[in-house]
C-alpha positions as CSV (number, residue, x, y, z in Angstrom):
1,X,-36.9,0.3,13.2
2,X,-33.6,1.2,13.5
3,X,-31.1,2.1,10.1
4,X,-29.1,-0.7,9.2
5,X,-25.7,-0.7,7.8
6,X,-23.8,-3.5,5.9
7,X,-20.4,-3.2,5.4
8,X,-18.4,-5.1,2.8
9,X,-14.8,-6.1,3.7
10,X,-13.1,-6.3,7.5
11,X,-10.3,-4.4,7.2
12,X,-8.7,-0.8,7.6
13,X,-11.2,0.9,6.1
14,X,-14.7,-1.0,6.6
15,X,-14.1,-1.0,10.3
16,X,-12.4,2.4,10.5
17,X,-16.1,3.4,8.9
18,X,-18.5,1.4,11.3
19,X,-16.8,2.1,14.8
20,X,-16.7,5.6,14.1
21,X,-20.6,5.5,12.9
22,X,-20.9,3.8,16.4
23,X,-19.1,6.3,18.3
24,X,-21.9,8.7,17.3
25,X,-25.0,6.3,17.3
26,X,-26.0,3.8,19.2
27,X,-27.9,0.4,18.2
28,X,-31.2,1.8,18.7
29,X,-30.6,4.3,16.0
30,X,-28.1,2.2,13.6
31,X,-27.5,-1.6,13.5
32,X,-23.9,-2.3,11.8
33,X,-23.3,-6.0,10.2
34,X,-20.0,-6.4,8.9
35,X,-18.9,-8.8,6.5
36,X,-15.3,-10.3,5.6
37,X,-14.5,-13.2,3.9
38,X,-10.9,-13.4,5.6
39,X,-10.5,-14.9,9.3
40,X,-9.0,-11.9,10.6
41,X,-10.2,-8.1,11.1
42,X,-8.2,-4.6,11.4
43,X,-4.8,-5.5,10.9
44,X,-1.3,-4.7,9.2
45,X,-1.4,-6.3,6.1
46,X,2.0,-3.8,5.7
47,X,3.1,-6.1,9.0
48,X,3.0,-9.5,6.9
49,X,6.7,-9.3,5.4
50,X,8.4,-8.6,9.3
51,X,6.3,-11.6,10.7
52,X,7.2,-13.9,8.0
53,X,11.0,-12.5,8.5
54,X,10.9,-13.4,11.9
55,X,11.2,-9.6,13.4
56,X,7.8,-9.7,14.4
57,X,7.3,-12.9,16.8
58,X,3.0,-13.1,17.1
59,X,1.1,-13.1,14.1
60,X,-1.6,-11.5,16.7
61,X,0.6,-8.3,17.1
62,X,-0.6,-7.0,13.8
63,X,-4.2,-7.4,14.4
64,X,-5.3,-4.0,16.3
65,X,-8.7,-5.0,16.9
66,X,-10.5,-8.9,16.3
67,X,-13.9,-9.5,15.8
68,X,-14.9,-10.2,19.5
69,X,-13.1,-6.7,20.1
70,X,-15.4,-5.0,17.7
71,X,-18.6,-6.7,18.9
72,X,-18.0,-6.2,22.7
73,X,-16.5,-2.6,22.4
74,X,-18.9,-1.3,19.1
75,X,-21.8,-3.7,19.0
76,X,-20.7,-4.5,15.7
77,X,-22.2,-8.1,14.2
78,X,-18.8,-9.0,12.8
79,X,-19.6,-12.2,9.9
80,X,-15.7,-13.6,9.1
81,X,-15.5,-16.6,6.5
82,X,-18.5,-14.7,5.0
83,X,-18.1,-13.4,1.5
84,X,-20.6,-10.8,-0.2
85,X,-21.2,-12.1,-3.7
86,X,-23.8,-10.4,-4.5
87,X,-25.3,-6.4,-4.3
88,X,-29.0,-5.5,-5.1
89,X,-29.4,-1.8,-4.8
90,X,-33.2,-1.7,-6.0
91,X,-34.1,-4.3,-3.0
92,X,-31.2,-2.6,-0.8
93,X,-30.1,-6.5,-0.1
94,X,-26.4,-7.8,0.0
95,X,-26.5,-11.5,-0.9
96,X,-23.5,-13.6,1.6
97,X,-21.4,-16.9,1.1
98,X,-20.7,-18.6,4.9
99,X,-17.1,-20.0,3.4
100,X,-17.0,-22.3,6.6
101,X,-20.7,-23.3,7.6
102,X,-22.0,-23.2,3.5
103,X,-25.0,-21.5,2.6
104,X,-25.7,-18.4,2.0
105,X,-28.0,-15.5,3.8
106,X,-29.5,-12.5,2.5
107,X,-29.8,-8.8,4.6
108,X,-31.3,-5.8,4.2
109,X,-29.5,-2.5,4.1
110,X,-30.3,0.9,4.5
111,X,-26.6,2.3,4.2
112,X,-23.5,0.1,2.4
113,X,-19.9,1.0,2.6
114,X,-18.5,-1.0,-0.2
115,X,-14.6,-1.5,1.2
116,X,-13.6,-4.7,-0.7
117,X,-10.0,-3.4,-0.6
118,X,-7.5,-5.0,-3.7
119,X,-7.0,-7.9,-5.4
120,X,-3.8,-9.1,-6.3
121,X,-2.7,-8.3,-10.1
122,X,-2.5,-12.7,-11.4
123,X,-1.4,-13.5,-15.2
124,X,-2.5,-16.5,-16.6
125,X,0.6,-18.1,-15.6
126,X,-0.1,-17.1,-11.5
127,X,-3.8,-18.3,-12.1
128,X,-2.9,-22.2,-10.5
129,X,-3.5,-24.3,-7.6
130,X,0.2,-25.4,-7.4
131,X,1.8,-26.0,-3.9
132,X,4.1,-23.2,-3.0
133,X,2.4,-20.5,-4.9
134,X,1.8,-17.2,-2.9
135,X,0.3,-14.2,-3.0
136,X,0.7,-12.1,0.6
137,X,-2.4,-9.4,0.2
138,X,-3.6,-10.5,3.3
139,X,-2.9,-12.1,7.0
140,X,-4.7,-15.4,5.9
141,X,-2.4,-15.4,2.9
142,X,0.9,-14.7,4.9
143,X,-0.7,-17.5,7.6
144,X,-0.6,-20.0,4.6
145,X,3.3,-18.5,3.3
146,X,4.2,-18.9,7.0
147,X,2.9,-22.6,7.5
148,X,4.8,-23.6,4.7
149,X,8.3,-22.0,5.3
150,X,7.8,-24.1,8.2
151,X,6.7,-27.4,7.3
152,X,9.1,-30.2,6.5
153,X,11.0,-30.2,3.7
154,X,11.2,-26.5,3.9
155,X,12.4,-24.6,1.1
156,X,15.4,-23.1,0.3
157,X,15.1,-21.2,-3.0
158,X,12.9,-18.9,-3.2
159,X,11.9,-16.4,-6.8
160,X,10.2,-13.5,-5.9
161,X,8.0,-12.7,-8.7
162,X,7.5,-8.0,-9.0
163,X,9.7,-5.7,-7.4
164,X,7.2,-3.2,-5.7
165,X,6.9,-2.9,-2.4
166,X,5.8,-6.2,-1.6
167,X,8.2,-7.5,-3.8
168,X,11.5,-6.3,-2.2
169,X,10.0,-6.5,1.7
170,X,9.3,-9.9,0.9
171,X,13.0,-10.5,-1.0
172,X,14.7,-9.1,2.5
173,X,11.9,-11.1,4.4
174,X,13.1,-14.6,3.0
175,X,16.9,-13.9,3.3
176,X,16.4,-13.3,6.8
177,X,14.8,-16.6,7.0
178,X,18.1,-18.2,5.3
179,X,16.7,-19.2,2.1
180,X,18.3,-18.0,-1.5
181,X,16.2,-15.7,-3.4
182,X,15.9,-14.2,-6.8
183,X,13.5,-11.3,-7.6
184,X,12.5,-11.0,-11.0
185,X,11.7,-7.3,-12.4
186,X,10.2,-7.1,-15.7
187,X,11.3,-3.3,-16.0
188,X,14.7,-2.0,-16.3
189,X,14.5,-1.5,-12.4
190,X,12.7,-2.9,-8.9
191,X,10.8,-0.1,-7.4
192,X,9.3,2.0,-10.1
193,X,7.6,3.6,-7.2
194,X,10.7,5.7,-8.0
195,X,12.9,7.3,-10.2
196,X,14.9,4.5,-11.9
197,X,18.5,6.6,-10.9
198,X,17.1,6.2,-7.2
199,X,15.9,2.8,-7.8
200,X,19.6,1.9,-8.9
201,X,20.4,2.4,-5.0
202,X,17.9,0.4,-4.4
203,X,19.0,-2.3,-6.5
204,X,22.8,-2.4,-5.6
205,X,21.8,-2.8,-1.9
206,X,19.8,-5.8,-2.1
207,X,22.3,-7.4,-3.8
208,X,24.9,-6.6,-1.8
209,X,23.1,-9.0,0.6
210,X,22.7,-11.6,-1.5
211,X,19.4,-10.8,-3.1
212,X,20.1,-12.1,-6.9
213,X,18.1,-9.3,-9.2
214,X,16.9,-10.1,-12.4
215,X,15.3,-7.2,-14.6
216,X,14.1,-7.5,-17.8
217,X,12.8,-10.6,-17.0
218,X,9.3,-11.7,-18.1
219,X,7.7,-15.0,-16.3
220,X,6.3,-16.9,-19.1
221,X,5.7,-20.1,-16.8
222,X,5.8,-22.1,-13.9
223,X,7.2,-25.7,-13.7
224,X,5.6,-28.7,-11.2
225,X,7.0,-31.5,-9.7
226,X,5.2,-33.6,-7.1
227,X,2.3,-31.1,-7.1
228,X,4.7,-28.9,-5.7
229,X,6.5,-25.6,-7.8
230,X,9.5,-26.8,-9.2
231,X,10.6,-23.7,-11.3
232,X,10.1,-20.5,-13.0
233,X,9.8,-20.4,-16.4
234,X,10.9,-17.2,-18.3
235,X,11.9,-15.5,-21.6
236,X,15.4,-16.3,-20.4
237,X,15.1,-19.5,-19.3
238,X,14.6,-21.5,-16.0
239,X,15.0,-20.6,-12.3
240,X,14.5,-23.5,-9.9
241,X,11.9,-22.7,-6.9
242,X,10.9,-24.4,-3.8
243,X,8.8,-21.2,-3.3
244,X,7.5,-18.7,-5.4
245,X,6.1,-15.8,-4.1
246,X,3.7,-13.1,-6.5
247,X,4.6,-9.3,-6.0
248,X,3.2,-7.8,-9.2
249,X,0.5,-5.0,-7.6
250,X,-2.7,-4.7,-6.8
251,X,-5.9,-3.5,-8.9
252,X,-8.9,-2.4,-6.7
253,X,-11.6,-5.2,-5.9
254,X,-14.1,-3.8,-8.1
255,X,-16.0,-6.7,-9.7
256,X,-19.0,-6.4,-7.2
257,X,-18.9,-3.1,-7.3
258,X,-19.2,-2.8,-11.0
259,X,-22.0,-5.9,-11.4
260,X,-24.0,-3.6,-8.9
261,X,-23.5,-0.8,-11.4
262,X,-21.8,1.4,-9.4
263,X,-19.9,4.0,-11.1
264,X,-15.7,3.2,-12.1
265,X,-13.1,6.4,-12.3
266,X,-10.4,6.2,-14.9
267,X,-8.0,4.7,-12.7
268,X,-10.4,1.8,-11.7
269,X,-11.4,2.8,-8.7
270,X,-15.0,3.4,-7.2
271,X,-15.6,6.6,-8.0
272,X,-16.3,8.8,-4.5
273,X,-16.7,12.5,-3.9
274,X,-15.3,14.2,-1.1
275,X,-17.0,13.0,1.9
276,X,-16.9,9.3,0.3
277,X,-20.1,8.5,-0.9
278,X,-20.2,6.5,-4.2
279,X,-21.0,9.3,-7.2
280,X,-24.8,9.2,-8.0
281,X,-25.8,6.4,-5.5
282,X,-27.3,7.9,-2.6
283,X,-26.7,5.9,0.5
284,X,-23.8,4.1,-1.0
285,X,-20.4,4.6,0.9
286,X,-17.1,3.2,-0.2
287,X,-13.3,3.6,1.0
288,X,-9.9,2.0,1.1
289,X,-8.1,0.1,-1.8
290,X,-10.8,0.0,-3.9
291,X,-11.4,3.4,-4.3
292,X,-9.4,6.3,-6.4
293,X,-8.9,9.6,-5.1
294,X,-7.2,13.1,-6.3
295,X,-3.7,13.6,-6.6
296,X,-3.6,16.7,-5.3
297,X,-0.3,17.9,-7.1
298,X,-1.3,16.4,-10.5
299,X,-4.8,17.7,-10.5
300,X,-5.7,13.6,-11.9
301,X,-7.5,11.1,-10.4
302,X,-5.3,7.6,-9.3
303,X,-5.6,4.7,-7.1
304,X,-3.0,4.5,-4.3
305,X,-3.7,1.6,-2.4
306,X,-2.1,2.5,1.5
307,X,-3.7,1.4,5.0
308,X,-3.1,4.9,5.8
309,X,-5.4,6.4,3.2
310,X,-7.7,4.1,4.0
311,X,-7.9,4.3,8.0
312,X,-8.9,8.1,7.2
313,X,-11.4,7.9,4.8
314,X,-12.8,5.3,6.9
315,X,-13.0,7.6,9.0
316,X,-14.4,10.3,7.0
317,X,-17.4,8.2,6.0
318,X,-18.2,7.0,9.5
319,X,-18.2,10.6,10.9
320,X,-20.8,11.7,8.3
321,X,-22.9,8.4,8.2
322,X,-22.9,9.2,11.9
323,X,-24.3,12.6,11.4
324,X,-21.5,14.6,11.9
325,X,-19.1,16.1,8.2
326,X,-15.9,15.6,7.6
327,X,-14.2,15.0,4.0
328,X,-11.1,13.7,2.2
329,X,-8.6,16.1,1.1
330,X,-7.1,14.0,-1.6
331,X,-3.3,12.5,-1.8
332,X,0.4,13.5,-2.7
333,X,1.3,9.8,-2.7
334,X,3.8,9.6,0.4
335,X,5.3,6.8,0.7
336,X,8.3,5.1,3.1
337,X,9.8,1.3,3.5
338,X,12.8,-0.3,4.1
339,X,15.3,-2.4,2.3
340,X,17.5,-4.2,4.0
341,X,19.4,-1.1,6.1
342,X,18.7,0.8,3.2
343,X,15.2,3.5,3.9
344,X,13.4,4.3,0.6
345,X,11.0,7.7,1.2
346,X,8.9,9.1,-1.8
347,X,6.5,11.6,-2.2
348,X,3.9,13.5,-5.2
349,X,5.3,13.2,-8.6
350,X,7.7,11.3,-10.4
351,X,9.4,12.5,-13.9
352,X,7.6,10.4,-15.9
353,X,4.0,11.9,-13.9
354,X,5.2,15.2,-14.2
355,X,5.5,15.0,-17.7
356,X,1.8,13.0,-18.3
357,X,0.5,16.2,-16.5
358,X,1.8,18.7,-18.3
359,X,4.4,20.2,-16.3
360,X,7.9,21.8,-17.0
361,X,10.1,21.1,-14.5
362,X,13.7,20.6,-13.2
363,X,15.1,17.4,-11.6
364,X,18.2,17.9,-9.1
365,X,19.6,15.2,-7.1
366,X,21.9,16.0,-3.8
367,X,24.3,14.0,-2.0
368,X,24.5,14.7,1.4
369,X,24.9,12.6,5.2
370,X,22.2,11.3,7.7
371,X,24.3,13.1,10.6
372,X,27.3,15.3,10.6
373,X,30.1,14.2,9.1
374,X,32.1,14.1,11.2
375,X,30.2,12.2,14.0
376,X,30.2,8.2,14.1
377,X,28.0,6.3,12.3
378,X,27.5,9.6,9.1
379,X,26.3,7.6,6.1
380,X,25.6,9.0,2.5
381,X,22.2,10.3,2.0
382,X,20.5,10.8,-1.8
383,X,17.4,13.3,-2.4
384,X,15.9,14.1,-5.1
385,X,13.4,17.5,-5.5
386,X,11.1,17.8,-9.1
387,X,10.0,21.4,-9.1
388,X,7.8,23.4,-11.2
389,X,9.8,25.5,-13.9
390,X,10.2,28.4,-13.9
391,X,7.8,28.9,-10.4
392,X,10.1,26.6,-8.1
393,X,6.9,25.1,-6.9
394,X,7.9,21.6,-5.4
395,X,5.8,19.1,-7.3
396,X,7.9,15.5,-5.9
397,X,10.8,14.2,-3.9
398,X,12.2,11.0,-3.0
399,X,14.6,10.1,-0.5
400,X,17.3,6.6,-0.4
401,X,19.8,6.7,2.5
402,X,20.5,4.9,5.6
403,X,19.0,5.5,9.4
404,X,17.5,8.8,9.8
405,X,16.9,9.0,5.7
406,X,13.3,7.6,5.1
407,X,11.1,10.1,7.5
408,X,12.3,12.7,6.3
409,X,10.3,12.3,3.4
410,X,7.8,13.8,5.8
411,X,9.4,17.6,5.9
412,X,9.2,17.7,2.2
413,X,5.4,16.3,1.9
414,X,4.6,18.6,4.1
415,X,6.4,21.4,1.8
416,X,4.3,19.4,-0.9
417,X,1.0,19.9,0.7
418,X,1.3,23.8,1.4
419,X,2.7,24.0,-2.1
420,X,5.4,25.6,-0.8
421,X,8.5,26.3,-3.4
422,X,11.9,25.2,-3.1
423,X,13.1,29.4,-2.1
424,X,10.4,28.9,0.7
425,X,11.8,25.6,1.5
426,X,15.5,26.7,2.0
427,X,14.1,29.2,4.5
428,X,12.8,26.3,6.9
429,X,13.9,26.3,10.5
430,X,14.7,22.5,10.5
431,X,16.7,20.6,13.7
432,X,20.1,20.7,14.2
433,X,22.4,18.6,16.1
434,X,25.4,16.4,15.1
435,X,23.7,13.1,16.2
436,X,20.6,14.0,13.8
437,X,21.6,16.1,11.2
438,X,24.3,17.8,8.8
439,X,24.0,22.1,10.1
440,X,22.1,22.1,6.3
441,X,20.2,19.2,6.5
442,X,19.8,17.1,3.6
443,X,16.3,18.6,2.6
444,X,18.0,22.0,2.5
445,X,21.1,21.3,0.5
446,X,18.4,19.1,-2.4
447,X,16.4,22.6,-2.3
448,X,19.3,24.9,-2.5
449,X,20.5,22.5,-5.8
450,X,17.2,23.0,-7.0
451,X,17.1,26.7,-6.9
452,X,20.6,27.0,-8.5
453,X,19.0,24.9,-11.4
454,X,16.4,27.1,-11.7
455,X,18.8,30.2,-12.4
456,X,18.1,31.5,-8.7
């Protein structure tokens, strides 16, 4: 009888896991059934804000592979509209809800790769029915936000509700569909991603296109009308909604993890070890959103919930399910998205992390242009460098600037993964030419600041 796998969740990382297990067994050896409660596999959940904005035309262009695709090309028996509510490790069973068909049905596993993904983060307030109410973890969710920007009478004030990630993509996303949108921000700043004197860029550039920013703000309520939202409801009064959309974070999808008693870090995650099997659970897998990893500046374990972490340790279960061994190196926490015009890079520690870990450091911030200044279309670029006192070691960096700012986030997490120090950093052969670049790029004038700050 051949091994058979179940995999929970459709996504990144659950099919990343079973079609490379496929690539290096075939059904006679392993039989693959994959569940997902969603109607979509293996797409861009990052995607959802430019489709609802309009820059993205086809909801299909940000599903890379469908089920059909899966089960022609990896004889994989994709189950969509099925939910897994239920794991039994001493009977090696997963128990499954058909969402559409009802029922439920009840498999056998010899291998599980638990890949659930998030859930979003949902007050008491958020927890409601209401018409008009969104969440946007997932395509089915931005399907049900993009039926109802649509439908007659469409909206036209929108509160955006968190100002992470989600949170400002979807502020720019609903501006660019015409409608008038306030974000609320229950910190000082929107993107505590980063520093709040970088997130203060941040800030003054979505309101220079019309984005009204609220922080401080605490949603207490919401208010109905019709069975539709009629308002938000907050510490400092009432903001009339047609739409309100929820941008408060994730937490990882844990629950049927932790009633099947598998093991929890200390940042909520599914604890894994390096080549992602589930701590003290032998064939037990997990990967994706739901699991935490090591920071590898901090030394700490955290939960960083990005398709891109997950595509590769989907990919480093599958290669050693399949036989093969591969592991997980950890994270730094890179980061990039855009705001408007304005391109938001960040990578390993902030301040406020490098202080929980027990570092002494130096902060420096550098002003300096995308392209040389004296070519057309130079526009101010900020970055700022954390570095390990009195070693120079870089420990984090964020970049805000305009076209050409966000990727280079990538030169420094690269520094940041060789733990390379800001005097080996100056010395970096980086590209030159007007169009591109100052002659000392960006990167190299932050790290030049930094070592003067040091006393170098």
């Amino acid at each position: 009888m051949a091994e058979r796998m179940i995999v929970v969740g459709g996504d990144a990382a659950g099919m990343a896991t079973a079609a490379q297990a496929r690539r290096r067994r075939d059904r006679r050896d392993l039989e693959i059934v994959a569940f997902e409660r969603g109607h979509f596999t293996s797409y861009s959940a990052c995607g959802i804000p430019y489709w609802i904005s309009g820059l993205v035309s086809d909801r299909e262009q940000l599903v890379a592979r469908d089920p059909a695709t899966h089960r022609k090309q990896f004889d994989i028996d994709v189950r969509i509209r099925h939910e897994v509510t239920a794991i039994d490790l001493d009977r090696r069973e997963v128990l499954a809800r058909d969402l559409d068909g009802g029922g439920e049905v009840r498999e056998r596993f010899d291998t599980l790769m638990y890949a659930a993904g998030a859930v979003p983060i949902k007050p008491d307030w958020a927890q409601t029915d209401m018409a008009g109410v969104f969440g946007v973890q997932t395509l089915d969710d931005g399907s049900a936000l993009r039926q109802w920007l649509d439908a007659e009478p469409r909206p036209r004030r929108a509160v955006v509700a968190g100002g992470g990630y989600i949170g400002v993509e979807m502020a720019e996303a609903l501006v660019l569909r015409g409608l008038s949108v306030t974000l609320l921000e229950r910190n000082e700043q929107p993107m505590s991603t980063v520093d709040p004197d970088m997130a203060r860029l941040v800030t003054e550039a979505m309101r220079g296109v019309g984005v009204d920013i609220r922080t401080g703000v605490r949603v207490t309520g919401l208010s109905e009308r019709d069975g539709r939202v009629h308002g938000v409801e907050t510490n400092s009064g009432h903001i009339p909604a047609d739409l309100v959309v929820l941008g408060l974070g994730v937490r990882p999808n844990t629950a049927l993890a932790e009633a099947a008693g598998l093991p929890l870090g200390p940042a909520g995650g599914i604890r894994v070890d390096r080549r992602m099997r589930v701590t003290g659970v032998p064939g037990v897998w997990a990967a994706g959103d739901c699991v935490e990893t090591l920071h590898r500046v901090s030394g700490m374990p955290v939960h960083v919930p990005l398709g891109t972490h997950a595509n590769k340790q989907g990919r480093v279960a599958g290669i050693n399910i399949g036989g093969g061994y591969a592991t997980f190196a950890g994270v730094i926490g890179t980061a990039v998205t855009k705001v408007c015009d304005l391109e938001v890079g960040r990578t390993g520690l902030r301040e406020r992390d490098a202080l929980a870990a027990g570092f002494e450091f130096v902060s420096v911030i550098a002003e300096s242009t995308n392209r040389a200044g004296y070519y057309p279309g130079a526009r101010p670029m900020t970055v700022k460098l954390i570095a390990e006192r009195p070693s120079g070691r870089l420990l984090g960096a964020q970049i805000v600037g305009w076209s050409e700012a966000a990727k280079r986030i990538d030169t420094l997490a690269v520094a940041l993964w060789n733990e390379m120090t800001v005097d080996d950093m100056t010395a970096l052969d980086l590209g030159y030419a007007p169009p591109y670049a100052p002659v000392w790029d960006p990167v190299l004038v932050a790290a030049r600041k930094t070592m003067a700050a040091l006393g170098r």
